[in-house]
C-alpha positions in Angstrom: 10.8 157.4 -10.1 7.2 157.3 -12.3 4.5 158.1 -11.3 1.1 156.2 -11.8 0.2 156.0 -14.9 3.6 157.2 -17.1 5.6 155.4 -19.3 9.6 155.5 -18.9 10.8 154.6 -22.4 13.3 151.7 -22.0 15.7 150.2 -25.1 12.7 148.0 -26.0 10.0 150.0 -26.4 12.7 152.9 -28.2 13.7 149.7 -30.6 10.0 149.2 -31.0 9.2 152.8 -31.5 11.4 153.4 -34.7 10.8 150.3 -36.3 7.3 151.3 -36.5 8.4 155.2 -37.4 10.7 153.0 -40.2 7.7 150.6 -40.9 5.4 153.4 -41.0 7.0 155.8 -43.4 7.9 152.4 -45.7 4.4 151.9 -45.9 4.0 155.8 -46.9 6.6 155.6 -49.6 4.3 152.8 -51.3 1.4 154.1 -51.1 2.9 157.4 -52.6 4.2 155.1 -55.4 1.4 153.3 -56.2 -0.9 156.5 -57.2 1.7 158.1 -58.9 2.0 154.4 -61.1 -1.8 154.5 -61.4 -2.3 158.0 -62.3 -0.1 157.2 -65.1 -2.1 154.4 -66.7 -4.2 154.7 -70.2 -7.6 152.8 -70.3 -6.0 150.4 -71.9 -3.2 149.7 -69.4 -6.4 149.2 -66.5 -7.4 146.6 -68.6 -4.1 144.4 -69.1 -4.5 141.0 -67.8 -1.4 140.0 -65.5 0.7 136.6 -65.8 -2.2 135.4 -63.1 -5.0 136.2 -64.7 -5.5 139.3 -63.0 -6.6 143.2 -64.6 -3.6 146.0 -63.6 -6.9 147.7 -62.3 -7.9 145.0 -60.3 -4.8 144.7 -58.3 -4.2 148.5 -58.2 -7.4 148.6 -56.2 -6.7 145.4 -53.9 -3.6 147.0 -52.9 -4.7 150.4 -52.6 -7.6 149.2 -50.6 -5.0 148.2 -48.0 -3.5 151.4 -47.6 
């Protein structure tokens, strides 16, 4: 029995739960990753053009951005 208003967790919404937990922490673990790569980096290194064209710099802060 629920009452108005509550929420009994069924397999789906479990399932859906701890792929988000999973998809969550994932998403953590690269943001973790990506400032310790960046703390790393000389002048120099923000300033290294990519195989597109791109500066390291440039895409460190488009992705970071995201996070």
């Amino acid at each position: 029995m629920t009452t108005a208003g509550s929420v009994v967790p069924n397999e789906t919404t479990v399932a859906a739960s701890v792929r988000a937990n999973a998809l969550a922490d994932r998403l953590e673990q690269g943001a973790r990753a990506l400032a310790a790569f960046a703390a790393d980096l000389t002048d120099a290194q923000w300033q290294v053009r990519t195989p597109d064209g791109r500066k390291v710099g440039v895409i460190v802060h488009h992705v970071a951005f995201m996070y």
